[in-house]
Backbone as XML, in Angstrom:
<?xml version="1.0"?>
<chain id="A" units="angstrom">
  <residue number="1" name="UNK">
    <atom name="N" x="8.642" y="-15.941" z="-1.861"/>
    <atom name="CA" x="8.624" y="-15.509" z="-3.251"/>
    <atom name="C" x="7.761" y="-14.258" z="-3.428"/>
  </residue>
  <residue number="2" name="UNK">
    <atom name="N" x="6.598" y="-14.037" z="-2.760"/>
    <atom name="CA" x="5.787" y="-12.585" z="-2.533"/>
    <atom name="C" x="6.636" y="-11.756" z="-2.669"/>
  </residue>
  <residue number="3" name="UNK">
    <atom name="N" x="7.385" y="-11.650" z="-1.383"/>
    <atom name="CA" x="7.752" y="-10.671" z="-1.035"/>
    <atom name="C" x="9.034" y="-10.567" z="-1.625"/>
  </residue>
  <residue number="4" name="UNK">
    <atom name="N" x="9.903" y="-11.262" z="-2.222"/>
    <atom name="CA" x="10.997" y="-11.204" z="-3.002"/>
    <atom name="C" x="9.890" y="-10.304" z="-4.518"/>
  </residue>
  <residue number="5" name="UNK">
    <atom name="N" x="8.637" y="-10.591" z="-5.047"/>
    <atom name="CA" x="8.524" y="-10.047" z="-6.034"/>
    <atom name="C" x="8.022" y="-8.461" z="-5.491"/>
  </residue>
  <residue number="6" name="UNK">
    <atom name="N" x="7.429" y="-8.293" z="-4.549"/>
    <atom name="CA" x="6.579" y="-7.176" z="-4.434"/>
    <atom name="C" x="8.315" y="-6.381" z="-3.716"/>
  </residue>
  <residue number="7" name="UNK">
    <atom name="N" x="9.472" y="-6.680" z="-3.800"/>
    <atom name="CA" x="10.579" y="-5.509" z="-3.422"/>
    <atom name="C" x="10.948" y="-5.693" z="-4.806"/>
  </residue>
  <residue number="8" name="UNK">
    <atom name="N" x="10.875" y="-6.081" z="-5.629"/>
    <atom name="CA" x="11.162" y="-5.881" z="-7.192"/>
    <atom name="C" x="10.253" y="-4.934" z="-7.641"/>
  </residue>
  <residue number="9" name="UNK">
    <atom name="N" x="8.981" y="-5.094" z="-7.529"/>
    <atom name="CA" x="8.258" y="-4.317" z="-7.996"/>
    <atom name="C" x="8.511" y="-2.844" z="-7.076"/>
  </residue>
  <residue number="10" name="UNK">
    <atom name="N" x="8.457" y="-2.854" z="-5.847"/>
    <atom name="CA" x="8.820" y="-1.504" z="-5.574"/>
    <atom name="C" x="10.213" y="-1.049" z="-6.152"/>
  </residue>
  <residue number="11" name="UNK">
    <atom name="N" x="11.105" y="-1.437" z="-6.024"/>
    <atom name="CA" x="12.696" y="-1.222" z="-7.336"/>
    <atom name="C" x="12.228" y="-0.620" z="-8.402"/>
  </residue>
  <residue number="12" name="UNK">
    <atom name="N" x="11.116" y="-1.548" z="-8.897"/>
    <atom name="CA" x="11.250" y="-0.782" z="-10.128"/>
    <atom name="C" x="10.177" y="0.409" z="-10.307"/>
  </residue>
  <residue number="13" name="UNK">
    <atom name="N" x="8.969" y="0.763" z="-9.601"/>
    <atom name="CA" x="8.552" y="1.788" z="-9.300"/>
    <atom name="C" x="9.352" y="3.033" z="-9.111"/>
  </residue>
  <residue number="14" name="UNK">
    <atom name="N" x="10.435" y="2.617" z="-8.421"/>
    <atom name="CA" x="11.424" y="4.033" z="-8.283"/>
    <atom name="C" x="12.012" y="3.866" z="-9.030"/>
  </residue>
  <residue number="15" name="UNK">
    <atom name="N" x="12.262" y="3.434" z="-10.146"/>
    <atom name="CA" x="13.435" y="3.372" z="-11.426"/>
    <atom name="C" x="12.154" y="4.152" z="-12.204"/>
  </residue>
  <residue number="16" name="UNK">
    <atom name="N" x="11.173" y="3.971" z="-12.108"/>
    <atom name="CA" x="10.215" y="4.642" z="-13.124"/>
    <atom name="C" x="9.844" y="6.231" z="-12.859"/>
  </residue>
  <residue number="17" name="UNK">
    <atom name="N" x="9.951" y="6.349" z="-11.976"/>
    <atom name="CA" x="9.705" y="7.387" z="-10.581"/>
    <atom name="C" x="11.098" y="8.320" z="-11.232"/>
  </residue>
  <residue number="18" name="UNK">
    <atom name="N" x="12.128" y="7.702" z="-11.038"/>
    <atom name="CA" x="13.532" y="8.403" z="-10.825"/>
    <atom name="C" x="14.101" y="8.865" z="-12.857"/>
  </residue>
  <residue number="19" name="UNK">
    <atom name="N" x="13.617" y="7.306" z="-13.829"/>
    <atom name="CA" x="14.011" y="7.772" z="-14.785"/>
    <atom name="C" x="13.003" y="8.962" z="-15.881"/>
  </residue>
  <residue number="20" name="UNK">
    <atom name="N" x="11.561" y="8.460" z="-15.476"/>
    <atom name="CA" x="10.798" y="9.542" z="-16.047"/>
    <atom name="C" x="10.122" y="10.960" z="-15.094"/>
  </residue>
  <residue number="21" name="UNK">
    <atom name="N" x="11.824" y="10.971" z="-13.968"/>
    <atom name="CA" x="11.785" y="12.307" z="-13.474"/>
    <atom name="C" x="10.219" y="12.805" z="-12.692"/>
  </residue>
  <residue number="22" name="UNK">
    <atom name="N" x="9.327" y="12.052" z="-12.345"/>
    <atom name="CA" x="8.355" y="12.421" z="-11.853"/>
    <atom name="C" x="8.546" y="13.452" z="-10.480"/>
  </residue>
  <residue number="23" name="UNK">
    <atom name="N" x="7.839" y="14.348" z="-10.149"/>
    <atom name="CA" x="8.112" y="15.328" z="-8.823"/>
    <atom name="C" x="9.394" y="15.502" z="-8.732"/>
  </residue>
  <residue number="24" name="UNK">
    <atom name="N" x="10.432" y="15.411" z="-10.091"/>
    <atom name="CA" x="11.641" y="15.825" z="-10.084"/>
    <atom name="C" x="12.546" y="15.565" z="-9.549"/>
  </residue>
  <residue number="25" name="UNK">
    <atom name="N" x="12.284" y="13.885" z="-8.984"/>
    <atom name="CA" x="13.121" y="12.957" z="-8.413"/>
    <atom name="C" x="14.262" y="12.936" z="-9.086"/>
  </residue>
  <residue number="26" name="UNK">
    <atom name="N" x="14.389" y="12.969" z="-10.221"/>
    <atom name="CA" x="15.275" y="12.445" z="-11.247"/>
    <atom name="C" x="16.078" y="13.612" z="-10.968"/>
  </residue>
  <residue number="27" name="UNK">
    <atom name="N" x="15.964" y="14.460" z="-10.856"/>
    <atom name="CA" x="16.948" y="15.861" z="-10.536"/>
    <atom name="C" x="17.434" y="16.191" z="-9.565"/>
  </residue>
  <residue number="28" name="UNK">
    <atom name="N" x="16.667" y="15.974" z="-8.333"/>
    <atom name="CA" x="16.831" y="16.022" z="-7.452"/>
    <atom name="C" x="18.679" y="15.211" z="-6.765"/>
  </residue>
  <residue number="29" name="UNK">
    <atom name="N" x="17.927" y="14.070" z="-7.136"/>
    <atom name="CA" x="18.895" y="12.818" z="-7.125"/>
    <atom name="C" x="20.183" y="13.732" z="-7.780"/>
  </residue>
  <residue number="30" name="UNK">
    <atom name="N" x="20.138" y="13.671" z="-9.151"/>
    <atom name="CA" x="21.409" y="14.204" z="-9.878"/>
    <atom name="C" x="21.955" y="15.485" z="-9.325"/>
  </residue>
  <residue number="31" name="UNK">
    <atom name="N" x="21.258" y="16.487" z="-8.821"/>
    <atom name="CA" x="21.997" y="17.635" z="-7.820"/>
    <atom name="C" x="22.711" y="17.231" z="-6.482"/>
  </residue>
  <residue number="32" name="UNK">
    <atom name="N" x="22.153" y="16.112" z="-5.817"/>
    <atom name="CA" x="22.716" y="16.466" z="-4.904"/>
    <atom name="C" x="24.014" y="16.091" z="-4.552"/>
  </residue>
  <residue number="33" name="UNK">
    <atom name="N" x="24.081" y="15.911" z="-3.608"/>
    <atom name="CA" x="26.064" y="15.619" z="-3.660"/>
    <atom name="C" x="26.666" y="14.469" z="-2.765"/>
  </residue>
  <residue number="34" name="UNK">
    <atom name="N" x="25.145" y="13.338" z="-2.397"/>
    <atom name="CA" x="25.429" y="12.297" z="-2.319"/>
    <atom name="C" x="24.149" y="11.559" z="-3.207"/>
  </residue>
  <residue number="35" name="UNK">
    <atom name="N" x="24.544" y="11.343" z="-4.321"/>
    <atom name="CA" x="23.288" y="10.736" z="-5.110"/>
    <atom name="C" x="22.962" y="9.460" z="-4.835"/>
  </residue>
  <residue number="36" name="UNK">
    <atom name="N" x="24.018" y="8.490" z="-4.254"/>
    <atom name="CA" x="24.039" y="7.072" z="-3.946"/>
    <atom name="C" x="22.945" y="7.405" z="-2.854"/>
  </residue>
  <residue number="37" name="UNK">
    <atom name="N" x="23.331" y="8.231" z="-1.446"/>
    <atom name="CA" x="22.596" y="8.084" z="-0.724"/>
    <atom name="C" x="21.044" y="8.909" z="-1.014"/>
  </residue>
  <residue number="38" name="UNK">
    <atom name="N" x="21.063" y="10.007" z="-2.024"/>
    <atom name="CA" x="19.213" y="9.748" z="-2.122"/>
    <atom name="C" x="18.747" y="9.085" z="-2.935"/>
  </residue>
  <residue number="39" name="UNK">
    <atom name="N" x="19.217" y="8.460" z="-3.484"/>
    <atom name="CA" x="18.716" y="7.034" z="-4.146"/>
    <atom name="C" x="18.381" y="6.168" z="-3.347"/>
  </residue>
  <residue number="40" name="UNK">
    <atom name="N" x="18.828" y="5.672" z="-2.343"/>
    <atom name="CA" x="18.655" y="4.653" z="-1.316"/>
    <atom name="C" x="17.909" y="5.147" z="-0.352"/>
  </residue>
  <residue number="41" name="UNK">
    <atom name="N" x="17.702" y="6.288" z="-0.512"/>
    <atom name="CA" x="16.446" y="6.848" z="0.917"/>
    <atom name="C" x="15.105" y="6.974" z="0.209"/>
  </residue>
  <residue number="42" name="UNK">
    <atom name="N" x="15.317" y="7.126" z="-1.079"/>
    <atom name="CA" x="13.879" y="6.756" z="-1.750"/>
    <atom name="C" x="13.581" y="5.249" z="-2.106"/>
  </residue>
  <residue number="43" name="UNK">
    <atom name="N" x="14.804" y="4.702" z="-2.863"/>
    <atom name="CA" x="14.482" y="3.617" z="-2.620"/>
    <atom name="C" x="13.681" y="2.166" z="-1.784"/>
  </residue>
  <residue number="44" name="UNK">
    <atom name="N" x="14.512" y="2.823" z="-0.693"/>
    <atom name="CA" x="14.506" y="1.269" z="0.917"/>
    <atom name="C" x="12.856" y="1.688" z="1.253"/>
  </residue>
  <residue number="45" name="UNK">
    <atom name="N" x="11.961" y="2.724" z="1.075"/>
    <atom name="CA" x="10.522" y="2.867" z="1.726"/>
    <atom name="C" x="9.680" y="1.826" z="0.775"/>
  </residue>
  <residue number="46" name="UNK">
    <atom name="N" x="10.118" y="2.470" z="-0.472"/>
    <atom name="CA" x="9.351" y="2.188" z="-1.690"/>
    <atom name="C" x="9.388" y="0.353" z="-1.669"/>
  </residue>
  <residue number="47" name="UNK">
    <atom name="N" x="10.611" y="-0.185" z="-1.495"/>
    <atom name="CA" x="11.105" y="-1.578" z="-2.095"/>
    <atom name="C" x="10.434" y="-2.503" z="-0.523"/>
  </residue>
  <residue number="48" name="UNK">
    <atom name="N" x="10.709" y="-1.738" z="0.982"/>
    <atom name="CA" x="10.059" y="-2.079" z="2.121"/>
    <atom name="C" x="8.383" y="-2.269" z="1.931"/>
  </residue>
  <residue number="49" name="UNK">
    <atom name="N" x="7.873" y="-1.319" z="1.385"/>
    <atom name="CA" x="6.705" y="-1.548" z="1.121"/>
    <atom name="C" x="5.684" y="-2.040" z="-0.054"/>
  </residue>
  <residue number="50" name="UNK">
    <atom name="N" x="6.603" y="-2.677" z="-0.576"/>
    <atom name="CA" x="6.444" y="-3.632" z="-1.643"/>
    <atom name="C" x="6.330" y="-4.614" z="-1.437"/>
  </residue>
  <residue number="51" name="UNK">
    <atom name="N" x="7.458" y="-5.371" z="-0.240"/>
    <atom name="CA" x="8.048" y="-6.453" z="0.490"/>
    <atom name="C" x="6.858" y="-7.077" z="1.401"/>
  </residue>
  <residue number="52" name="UNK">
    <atom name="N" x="6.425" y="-6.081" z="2.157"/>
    <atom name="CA" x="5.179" y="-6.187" z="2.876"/>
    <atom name="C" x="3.451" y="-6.003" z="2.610"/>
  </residue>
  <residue number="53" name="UNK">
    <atom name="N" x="3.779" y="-5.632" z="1.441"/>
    <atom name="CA" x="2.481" y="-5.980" z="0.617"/>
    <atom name="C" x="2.639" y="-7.283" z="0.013"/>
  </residue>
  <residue number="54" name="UNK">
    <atom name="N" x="3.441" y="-7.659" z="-0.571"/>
    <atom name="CA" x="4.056" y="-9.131" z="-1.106"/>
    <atom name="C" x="3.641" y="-10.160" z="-0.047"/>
  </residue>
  <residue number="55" name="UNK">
    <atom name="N" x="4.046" y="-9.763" z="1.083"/>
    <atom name="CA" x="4.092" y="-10.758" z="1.720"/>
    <atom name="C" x="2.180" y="-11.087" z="2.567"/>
  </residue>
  <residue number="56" name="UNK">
    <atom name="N" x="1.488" y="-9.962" z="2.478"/>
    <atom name="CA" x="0.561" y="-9.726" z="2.732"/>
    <atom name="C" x="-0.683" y="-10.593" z="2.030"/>
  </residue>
  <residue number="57" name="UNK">
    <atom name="N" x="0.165" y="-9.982" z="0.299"/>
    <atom name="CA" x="-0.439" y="-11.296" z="-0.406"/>
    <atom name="C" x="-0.915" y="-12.638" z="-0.765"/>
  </residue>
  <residue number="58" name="UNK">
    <atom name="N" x="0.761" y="-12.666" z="-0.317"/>
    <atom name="CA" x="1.106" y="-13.868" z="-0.413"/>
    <atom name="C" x="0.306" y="-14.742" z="1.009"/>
  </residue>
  <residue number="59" name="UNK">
    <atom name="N" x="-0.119" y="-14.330" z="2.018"/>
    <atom name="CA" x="-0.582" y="-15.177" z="3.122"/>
    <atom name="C" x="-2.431" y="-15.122" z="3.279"/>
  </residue>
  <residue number="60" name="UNK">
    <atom name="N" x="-2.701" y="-14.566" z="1.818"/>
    <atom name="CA" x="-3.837" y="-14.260" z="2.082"/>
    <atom name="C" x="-5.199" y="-15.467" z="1.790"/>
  </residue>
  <residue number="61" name="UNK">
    <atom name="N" x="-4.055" y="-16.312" z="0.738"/>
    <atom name="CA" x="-4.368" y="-18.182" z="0.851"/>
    <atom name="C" x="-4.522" y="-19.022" z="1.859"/>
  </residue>
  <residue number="62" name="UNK">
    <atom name="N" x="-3.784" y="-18.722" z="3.007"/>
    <atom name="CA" x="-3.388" y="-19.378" z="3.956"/>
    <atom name="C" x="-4.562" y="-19.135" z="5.326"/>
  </residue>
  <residue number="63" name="UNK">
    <atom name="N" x="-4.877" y="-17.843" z="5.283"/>
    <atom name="CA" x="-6.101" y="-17.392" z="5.922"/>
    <atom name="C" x="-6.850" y="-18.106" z="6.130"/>
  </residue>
  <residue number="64" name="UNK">
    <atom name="N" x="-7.927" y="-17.846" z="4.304"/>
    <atom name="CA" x="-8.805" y="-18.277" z="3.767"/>
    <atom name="C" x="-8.797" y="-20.311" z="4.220"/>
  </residue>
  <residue number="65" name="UNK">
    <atom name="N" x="-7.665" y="-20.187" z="3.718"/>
    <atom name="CA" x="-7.811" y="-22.057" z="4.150"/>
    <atom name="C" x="-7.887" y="-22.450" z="6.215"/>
  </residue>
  <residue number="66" name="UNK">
    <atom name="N" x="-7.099" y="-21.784" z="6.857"/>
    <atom name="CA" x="-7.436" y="-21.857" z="7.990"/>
    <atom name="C" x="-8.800" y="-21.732" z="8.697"/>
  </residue>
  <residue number="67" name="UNK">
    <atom name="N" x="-9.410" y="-20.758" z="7.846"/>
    <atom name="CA" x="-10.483" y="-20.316" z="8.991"/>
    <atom name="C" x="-11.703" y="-21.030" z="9.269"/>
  </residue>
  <residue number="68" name="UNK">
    <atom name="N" x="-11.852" y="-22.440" z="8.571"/>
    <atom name="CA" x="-12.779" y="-23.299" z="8.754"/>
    <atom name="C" x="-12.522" y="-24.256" z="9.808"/>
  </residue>
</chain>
């Protein structure tokens, strides 16, 4: 469940990224002449490293309870 939320949260980082045009993502995207694919090359880093912070999180209970 971490890591299912922390690739949501990266999703939507680049929806925020892409719709309020920041570093001109938002344009970028719309010029070029495969927009599907730079959408998905910004996407998959952003949503990957969300996934793995999620999951990072998420095991950081599990540690704590082991290490005694």
């Amino acid at each position: 469940m971490s890591a299912l939320s922390g690739l949501l949260a990266g999703a939507v980082a680049v929806g925020a990224l892409i719709l309020l045009d920041i570093g001109s993502i938002g344009t970028l995207i719309a010029r070029s002449t495969d927009p599907l694919l730079a959408t998905v090359t910004v996407l998959a880093p952003f949503s990957l490293t969300g996934a793995a912070a999620g999951c990072a999180i998420g095991l950081l209970p599990y540690l704590r309870k082991f290490r005694r």
